[in-house]
mmCIF entry with sequence, helices, sheets and N, C-alpha, C, O atoms, coordinates in Angstrom:
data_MODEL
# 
_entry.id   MODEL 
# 
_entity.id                         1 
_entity.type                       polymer 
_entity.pdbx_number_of_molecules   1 
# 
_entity_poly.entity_id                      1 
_entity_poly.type                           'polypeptide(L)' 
_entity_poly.nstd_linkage                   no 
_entity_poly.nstd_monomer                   no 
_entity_poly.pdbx_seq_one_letter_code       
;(UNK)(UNK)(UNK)(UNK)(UNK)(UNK)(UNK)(UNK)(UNK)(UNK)(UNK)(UNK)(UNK)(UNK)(UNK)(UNK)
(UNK)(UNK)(UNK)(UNK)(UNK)(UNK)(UNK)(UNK)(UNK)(UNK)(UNK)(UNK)(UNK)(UNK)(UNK)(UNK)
(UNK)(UNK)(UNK)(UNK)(UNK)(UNK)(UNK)(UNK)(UNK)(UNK)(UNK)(UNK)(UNK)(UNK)(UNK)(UNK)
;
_entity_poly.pdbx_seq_one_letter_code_can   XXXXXXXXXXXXXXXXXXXXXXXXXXXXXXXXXXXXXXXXXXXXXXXX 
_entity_poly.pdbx_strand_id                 A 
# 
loop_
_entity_poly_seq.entity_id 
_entity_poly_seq.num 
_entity_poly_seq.mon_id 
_entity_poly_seq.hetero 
1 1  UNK n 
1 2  UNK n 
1 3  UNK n 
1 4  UNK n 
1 5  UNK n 
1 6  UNK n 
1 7  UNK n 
1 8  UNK n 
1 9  UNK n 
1 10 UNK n 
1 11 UNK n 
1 12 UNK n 
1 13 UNK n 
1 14 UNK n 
1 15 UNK n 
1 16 UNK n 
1 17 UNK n 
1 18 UNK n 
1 19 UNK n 
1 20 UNK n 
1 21 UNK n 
1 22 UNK n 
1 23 UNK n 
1 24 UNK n 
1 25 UNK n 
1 26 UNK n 
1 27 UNK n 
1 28 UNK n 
1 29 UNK n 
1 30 UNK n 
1 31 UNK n 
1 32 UNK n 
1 33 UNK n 
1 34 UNK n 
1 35 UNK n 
1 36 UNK n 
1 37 UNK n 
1 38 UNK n 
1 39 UNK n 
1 40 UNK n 
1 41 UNK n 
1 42 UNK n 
1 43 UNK n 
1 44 UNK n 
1 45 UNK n 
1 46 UNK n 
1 47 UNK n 
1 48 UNK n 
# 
_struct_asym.id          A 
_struct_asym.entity_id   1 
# 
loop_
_struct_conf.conf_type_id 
_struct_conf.id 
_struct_conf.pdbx_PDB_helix_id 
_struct_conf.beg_label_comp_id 
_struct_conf.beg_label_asym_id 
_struct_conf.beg_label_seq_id 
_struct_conf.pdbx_beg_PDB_ins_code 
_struct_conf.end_label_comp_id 
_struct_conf.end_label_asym_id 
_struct_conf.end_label_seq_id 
_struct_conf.pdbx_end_PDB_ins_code 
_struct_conf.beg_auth_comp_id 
_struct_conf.beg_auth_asym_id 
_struct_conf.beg_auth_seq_id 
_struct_conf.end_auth_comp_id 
_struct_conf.end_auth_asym_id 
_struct_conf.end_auth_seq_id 
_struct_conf.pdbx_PDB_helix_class 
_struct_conf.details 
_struct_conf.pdbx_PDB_helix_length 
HELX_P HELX_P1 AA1 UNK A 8  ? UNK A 15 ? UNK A 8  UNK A 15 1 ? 8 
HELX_P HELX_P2 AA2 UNK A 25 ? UNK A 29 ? UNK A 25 UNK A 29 1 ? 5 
# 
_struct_conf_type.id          HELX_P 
_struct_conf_type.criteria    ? 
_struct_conf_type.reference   ? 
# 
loop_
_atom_site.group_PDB 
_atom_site.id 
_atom_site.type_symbol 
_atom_site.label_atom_id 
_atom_site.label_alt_id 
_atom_site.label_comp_id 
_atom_site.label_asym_id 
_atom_site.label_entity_id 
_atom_site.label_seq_id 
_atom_site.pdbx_PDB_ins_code 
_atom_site.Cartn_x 
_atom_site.Cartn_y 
_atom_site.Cartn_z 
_atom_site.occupancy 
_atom_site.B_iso_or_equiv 
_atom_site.pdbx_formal_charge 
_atom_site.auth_seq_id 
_atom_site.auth_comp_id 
_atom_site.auth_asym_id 
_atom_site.auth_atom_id 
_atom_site.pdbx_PDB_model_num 
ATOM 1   N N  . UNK A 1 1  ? 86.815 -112.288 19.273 1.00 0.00 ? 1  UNK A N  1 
ATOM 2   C CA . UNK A 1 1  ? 86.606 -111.901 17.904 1.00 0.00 ? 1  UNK A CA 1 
ATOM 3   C C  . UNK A 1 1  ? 87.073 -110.455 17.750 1.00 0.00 ? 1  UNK A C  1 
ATOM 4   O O  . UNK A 1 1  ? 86.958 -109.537 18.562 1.00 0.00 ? 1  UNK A O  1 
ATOM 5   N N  . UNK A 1 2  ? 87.623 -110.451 16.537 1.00 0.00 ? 2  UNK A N  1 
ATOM 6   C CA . UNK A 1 2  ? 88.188 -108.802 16.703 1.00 0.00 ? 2  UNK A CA 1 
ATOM 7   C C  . UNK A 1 2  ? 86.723 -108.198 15.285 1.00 0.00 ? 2  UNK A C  1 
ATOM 8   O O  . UNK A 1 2  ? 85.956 -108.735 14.486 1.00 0.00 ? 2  UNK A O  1 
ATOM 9   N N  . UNK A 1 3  ? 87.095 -106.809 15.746 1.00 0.00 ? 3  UNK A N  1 
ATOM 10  C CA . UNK A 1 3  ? 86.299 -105.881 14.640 1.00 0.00 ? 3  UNK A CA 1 
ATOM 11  C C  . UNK A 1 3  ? 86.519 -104.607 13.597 1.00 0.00 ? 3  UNK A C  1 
ATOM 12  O O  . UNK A 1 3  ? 86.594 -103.510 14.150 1.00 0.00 ? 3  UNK A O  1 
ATOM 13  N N  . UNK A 1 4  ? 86.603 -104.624 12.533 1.00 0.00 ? 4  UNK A N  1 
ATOM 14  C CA . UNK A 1 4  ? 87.356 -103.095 12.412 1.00 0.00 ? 4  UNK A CA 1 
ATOM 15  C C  . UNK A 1 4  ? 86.331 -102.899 11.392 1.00 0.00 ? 4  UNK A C  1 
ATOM 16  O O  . UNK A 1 4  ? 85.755 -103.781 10.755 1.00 0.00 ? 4  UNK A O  1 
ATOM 17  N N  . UNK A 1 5  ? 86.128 -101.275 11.290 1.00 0.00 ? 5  UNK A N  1 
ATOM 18  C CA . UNK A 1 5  ? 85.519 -100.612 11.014 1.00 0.00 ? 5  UNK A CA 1 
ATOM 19  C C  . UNK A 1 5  ? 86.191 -99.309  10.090 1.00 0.00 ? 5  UNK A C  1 
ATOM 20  O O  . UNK A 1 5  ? 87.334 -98.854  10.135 1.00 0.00 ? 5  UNK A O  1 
ATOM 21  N N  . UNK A 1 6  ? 85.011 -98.895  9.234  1.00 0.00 ? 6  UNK A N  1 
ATOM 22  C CA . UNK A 1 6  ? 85.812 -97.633  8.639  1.00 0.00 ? 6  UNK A CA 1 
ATOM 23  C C  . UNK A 1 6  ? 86.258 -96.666  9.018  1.00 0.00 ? 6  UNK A C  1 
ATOM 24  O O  . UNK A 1 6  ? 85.236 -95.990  9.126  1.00 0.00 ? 6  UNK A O  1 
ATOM 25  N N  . UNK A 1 7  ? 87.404 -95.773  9.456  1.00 0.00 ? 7  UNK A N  1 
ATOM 26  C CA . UNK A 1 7  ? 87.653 -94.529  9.790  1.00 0.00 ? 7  UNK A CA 1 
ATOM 27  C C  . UNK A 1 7  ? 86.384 -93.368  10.162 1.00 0.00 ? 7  UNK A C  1 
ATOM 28  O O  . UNK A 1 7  ? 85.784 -92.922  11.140 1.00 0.00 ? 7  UNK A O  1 
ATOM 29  N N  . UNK A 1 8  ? 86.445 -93.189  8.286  1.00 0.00 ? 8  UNK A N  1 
ATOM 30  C CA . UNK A 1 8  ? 85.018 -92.054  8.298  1.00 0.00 ? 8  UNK A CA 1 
ATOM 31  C C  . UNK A 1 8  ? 83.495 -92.748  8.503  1.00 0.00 ? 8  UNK A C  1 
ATOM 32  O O  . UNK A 1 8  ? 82.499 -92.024  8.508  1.00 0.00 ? 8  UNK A O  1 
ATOM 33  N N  . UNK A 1 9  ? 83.441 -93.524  8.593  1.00 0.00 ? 9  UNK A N  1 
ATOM 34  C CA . UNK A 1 9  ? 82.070 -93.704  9.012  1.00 0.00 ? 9  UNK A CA 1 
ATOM 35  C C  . UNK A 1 9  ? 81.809 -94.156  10.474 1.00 0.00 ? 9  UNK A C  1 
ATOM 36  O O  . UNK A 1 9  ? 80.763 -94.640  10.908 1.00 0.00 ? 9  UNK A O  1 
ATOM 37  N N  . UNK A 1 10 ? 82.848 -93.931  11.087 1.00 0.00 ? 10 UNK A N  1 
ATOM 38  C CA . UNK A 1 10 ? 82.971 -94.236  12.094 1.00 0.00 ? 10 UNK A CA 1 
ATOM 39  C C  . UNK A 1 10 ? 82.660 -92.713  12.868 1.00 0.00 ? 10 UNK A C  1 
ATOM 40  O O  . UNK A 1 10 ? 81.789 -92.586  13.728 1.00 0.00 ? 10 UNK A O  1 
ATOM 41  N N  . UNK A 1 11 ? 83.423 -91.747  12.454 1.00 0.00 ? 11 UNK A N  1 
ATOM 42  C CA . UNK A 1 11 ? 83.041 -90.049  12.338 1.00 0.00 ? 11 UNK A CA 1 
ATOM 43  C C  . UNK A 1 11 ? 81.835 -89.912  12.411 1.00 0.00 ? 11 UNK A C  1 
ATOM 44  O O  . UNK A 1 11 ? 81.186 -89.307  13.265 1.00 0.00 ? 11 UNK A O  1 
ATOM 45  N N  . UNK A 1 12 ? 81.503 -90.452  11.547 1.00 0.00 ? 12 UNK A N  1 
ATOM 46  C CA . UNK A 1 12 ? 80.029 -90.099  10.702 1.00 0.00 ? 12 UNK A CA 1 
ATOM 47  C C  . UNK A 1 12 ? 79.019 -90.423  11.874 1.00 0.00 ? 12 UNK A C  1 
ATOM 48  O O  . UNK A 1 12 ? 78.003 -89.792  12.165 1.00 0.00 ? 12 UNK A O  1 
ATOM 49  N N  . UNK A 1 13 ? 79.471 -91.415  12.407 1.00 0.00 ? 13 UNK A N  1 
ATOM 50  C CA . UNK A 1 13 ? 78.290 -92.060  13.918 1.00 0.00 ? 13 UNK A CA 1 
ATOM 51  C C  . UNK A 1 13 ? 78.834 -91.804  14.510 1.00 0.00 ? 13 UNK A C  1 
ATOM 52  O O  . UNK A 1 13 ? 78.921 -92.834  15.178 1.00 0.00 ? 13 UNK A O  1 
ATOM 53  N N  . UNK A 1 14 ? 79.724 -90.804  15.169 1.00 0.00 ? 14 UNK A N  1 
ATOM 54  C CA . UNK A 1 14 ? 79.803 -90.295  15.842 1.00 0.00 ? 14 UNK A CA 1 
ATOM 55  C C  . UNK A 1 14 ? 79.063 -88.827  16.318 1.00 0.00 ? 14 UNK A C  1 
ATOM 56  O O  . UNK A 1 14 ? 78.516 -88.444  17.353 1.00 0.00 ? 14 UNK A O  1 
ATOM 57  N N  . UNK A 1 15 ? 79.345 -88.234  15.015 1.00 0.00 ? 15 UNK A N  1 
ATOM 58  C CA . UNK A 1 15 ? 78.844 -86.832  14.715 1.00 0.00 ? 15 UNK A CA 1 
ATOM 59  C C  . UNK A 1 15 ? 77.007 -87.310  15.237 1.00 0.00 ? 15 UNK A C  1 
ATOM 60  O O  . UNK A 1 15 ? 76.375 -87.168  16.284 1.00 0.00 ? 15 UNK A O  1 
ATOM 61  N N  . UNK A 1 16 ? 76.756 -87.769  14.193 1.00 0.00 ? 16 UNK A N  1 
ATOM 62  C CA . UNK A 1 16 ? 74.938 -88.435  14.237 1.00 0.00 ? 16 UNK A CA 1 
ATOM 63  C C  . UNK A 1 16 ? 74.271 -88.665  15.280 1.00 0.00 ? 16 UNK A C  1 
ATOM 64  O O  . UNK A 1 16 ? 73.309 -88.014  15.689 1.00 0.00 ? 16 UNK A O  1 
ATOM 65  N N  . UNK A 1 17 ? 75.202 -90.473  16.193 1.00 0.00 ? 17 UNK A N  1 
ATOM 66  C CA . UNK A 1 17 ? 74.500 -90.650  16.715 1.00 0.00 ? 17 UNK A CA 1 
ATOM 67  C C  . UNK A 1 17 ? 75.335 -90.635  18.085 1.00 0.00 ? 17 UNK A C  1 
ATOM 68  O O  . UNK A 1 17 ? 75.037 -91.347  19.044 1.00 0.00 ? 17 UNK A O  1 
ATOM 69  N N  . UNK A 1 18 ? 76.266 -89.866  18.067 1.00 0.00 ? 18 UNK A N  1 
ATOM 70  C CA . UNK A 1 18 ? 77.100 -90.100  19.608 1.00 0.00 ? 18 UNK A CA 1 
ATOM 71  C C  . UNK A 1 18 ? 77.901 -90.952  19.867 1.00 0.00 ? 18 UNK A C  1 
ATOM 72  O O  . UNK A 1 18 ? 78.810 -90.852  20.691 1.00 0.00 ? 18 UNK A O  1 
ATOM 73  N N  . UNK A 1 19 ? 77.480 -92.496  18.742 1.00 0.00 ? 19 UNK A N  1 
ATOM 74  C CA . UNK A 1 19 ? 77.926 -93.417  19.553 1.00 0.00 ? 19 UNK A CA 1 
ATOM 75  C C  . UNK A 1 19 ? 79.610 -94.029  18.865 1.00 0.00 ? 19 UNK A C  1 
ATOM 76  O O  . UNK A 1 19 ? 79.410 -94.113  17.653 1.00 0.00 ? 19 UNK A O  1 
ATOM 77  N N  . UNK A 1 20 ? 80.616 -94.320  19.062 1.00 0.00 ? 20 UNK A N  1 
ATOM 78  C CA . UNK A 1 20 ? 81.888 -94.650  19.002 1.00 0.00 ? 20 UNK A CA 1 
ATOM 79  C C  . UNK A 1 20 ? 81.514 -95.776  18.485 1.00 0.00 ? 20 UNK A C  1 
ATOM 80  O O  . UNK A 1 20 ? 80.508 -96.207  19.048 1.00 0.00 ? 20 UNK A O  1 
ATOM 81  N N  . UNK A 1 21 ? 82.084 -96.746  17.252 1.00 0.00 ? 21 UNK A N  1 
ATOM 82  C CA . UNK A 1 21 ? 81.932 -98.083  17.237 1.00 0.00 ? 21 UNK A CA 1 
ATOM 83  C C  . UNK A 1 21 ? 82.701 -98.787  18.420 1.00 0.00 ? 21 UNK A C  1 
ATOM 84  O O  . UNK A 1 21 ? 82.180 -99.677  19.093 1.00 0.00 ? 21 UNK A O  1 
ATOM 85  N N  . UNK A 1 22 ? 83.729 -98.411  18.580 1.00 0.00 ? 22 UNK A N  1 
ATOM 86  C CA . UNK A 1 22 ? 84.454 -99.503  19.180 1.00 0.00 ? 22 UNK A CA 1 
ATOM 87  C C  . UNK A 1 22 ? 83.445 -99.433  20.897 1.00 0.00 ? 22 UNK A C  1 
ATOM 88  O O  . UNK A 1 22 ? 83.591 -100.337 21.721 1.00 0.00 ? 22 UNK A O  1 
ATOM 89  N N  . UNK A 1 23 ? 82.578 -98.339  21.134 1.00 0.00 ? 23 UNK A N  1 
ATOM 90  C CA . UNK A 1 23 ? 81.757 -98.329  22.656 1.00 0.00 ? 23 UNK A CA 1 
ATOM 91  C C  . UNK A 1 23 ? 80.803 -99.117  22.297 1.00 0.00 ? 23 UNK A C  1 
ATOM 92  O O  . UNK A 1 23 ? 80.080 -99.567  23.186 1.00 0.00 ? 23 UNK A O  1 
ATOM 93  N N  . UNK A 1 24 ? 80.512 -99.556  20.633 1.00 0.00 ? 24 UNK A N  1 
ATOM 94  C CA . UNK A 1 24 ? 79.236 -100.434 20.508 1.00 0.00 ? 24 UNK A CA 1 
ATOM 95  C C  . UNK A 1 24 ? 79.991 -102.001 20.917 1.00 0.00 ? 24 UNK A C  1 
ATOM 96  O O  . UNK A 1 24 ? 79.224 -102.840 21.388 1.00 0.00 ? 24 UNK A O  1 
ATOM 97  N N  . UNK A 1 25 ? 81.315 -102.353 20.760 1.00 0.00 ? 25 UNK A N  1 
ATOM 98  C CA . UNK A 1 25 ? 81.144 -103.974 20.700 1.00 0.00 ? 25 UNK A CA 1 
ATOM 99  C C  . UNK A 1 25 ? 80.803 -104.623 21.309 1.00 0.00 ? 25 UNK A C  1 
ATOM 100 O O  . UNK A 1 25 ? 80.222 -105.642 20.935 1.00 0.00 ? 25 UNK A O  1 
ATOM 101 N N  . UNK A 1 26 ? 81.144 -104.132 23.249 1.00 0.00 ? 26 UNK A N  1 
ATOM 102 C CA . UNK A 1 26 ? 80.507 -105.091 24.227 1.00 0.00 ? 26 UNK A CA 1 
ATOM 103 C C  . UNK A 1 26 ? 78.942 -105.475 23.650 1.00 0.00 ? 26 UNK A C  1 
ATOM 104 O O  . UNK A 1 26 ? 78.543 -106.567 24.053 1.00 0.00 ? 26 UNK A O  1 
ATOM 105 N N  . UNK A 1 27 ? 78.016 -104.736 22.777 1.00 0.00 ? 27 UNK A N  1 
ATOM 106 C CA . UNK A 1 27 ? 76.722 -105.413 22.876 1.00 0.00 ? 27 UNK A CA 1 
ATOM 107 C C  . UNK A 1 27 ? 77.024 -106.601 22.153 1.00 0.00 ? 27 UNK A C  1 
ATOM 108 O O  . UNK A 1 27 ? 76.276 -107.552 22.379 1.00 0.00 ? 27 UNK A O  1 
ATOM 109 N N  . UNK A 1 28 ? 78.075 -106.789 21.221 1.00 0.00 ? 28 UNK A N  1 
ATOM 110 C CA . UNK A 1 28 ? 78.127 -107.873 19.990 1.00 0.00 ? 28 UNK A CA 1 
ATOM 111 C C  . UNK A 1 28 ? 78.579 -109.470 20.994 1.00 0.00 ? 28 UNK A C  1 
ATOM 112 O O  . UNK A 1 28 ? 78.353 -110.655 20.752 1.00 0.00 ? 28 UNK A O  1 
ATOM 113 N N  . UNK A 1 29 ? 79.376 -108.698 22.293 1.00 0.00 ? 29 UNK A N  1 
ATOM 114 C CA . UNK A 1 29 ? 80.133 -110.036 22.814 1.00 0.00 ? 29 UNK A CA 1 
ATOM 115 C C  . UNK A 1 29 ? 79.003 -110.149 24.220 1.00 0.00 ? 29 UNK A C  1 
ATOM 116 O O  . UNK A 1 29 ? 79.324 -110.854 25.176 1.00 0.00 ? 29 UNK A O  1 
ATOM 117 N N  . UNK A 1 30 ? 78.032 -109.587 24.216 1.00 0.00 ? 30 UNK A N  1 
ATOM 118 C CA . UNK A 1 30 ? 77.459 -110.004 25.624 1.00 0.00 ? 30 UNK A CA 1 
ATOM 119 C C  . UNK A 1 30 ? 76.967 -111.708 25.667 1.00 0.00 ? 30 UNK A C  1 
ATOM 120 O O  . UNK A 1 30 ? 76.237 -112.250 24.837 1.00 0.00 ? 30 UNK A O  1 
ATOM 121 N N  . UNK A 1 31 ? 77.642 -112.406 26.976 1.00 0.00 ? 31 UNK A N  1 
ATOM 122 C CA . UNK A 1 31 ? 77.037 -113.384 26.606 1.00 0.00 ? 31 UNK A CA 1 
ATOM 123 C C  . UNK A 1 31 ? 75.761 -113.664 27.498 1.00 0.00 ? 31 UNK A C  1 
ATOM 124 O O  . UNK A 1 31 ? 75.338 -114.815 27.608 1.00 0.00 ? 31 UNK A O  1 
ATOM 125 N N  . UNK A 1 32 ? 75.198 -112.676 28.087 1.00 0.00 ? 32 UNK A N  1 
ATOM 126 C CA . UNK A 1 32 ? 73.431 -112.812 28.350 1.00 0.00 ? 32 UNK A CA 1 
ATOM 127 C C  . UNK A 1 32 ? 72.842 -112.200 27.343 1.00 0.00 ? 32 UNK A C  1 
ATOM 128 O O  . UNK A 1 32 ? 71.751 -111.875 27.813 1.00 0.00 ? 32 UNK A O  1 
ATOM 129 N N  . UNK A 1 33 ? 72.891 -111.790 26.097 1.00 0.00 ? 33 UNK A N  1 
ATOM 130 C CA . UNK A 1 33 ? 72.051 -111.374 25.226 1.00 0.00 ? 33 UNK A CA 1 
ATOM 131 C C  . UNK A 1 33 ? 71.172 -112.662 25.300 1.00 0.00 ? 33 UNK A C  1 
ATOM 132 O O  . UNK A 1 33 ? 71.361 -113.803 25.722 1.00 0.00 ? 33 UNK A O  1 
ATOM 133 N N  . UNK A 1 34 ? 69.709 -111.736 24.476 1.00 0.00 ? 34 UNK A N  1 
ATOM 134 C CA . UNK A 1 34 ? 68.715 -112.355 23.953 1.00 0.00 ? 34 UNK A CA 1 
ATOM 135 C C  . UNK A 1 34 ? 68.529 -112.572 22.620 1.00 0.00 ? 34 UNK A C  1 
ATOM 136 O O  . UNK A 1 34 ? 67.843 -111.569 22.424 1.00 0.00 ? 34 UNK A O  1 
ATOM 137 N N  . UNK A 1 35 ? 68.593 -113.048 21.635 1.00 0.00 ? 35 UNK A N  1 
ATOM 138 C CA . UNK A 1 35 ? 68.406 -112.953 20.156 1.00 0.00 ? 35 UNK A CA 1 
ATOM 139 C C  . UNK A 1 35 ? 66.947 -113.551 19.841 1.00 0.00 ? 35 UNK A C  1 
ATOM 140 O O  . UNK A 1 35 ? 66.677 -114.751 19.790 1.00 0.00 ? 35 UNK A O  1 
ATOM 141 N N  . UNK A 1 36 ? 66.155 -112.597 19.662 1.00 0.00 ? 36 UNK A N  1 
ATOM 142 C CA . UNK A 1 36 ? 65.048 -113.661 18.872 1.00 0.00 ? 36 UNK A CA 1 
ATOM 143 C C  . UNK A 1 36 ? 64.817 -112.842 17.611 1.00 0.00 ? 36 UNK A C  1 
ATOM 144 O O  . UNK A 1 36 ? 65.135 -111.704 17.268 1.00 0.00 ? 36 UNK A O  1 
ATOM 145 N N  . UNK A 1 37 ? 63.927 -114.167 16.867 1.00 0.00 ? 37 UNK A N  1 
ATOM 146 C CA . UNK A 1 37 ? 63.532 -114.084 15.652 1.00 0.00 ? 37 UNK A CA 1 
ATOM 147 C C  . UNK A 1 37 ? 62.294 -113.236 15.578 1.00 0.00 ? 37 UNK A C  1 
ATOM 148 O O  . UNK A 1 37 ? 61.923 -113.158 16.750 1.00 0.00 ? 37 UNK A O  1 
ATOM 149 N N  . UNK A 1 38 ? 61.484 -112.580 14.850 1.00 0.00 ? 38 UNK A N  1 
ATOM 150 C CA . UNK A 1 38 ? 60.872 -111.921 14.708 1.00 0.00 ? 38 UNK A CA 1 
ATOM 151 C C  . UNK A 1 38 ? 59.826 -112.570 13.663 1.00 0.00 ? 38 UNK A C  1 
ATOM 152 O O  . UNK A 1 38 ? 60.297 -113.239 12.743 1.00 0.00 ? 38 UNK A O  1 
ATOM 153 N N  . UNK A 1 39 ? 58.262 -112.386 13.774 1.00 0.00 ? 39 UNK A N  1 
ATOM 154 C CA . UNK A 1 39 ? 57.385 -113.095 12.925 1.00 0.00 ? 39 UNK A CA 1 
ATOM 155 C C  . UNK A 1 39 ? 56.622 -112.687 12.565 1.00 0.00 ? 39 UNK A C  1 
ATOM 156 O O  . UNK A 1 39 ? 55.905 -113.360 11.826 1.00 0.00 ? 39 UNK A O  1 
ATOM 157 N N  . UNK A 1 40 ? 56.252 -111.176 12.888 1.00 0.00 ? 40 UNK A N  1 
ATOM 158 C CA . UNK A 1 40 ? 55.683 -110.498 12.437 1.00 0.00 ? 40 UNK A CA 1 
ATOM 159 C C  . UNK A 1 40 ? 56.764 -108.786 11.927 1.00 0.00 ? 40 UNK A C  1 
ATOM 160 O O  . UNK A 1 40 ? 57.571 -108.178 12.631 1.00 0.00 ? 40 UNK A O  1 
ATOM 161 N N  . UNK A 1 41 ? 56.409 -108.548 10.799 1.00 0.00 ? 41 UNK A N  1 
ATOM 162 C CA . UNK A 1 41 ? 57.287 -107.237 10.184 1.00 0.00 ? 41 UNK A CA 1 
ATOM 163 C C  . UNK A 1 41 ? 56.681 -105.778 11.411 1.00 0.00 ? 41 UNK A C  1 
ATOM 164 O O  . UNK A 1 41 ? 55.629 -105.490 11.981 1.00 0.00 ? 41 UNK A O  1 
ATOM 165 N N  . UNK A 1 42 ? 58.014 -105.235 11.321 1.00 0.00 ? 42 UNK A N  1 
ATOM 166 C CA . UNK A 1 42 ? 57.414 -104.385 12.343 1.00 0.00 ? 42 UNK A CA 1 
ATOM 167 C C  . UNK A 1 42 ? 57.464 -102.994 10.972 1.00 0.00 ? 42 UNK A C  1 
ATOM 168 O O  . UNK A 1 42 ? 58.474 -102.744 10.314 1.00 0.00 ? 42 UNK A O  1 
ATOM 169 N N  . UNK A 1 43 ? 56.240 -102.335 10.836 1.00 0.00 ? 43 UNK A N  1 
ATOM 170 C CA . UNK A 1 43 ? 56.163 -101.301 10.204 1.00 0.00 ? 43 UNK A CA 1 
ATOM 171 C C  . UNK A 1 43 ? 57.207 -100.351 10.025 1.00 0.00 ? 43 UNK A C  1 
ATOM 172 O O  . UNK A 1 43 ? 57.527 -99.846  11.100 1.00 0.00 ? 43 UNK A O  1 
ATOM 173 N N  . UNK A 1 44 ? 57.980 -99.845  8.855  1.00 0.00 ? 44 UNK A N  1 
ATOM 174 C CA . UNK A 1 44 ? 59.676 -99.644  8.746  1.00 0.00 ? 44 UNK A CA 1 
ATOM 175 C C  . UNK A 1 44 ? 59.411 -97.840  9.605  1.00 0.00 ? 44 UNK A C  1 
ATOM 176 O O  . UNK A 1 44 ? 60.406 -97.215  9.971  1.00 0.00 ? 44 UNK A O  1 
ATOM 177 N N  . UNK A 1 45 ? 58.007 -97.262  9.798  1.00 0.00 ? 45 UNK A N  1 
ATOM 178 C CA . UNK A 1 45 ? 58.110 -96.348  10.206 1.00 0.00 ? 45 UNK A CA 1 
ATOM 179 C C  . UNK A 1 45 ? 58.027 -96.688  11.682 1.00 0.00 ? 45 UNK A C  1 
ATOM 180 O O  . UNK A 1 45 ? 57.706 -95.676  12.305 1.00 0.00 ? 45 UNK A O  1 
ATOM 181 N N  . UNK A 1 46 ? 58.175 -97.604  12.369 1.00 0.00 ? 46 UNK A N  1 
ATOM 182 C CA . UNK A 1 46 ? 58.312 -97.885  13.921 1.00 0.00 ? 46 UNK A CA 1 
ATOM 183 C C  . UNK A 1 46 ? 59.695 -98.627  14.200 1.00 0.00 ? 46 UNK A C  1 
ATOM 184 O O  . UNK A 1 46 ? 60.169 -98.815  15.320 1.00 0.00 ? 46 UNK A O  1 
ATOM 185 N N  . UNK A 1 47 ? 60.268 -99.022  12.967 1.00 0.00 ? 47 UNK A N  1 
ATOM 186 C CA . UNK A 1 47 ? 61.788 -100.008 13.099 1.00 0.00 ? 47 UNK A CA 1 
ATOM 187 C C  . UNK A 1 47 ? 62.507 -98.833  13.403 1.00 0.00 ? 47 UNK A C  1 
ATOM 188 O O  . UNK A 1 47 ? 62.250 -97.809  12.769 1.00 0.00 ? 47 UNK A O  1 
ATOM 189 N N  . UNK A 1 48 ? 63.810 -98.834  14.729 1.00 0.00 ? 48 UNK A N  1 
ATOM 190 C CA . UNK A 1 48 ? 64.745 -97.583  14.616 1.00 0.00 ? 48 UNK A CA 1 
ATOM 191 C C  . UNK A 1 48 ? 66.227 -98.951  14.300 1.00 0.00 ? 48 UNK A C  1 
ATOM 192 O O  . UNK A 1 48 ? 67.384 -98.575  14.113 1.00 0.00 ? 48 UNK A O  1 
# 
């Protein structure tokens, strides 16, 4: 699967949070991820 992303907001998380999109994709293609659903709301001041 390919991915593209915006230029400047790509900057933008960089500057922020360090992180490069294109260093984020391996998490998108891992195929041992876990995905679960969630059933209880997690309080938006504990969600990062």
């Amino acid at each position: 699967m390919g991915y593209e992303w915006d230029a400047t907001k790509n900057a933008e998380n960089i500057a922020k949070h360090g992180v490069d999109f294109a260093d984020a994709v391996p998490v998108f293609e891992d195929d041992y991820a876990i995905t679960t659903s969630m059933t209880t709301p997690i309080p938006a001041s504990s969600a990062t």
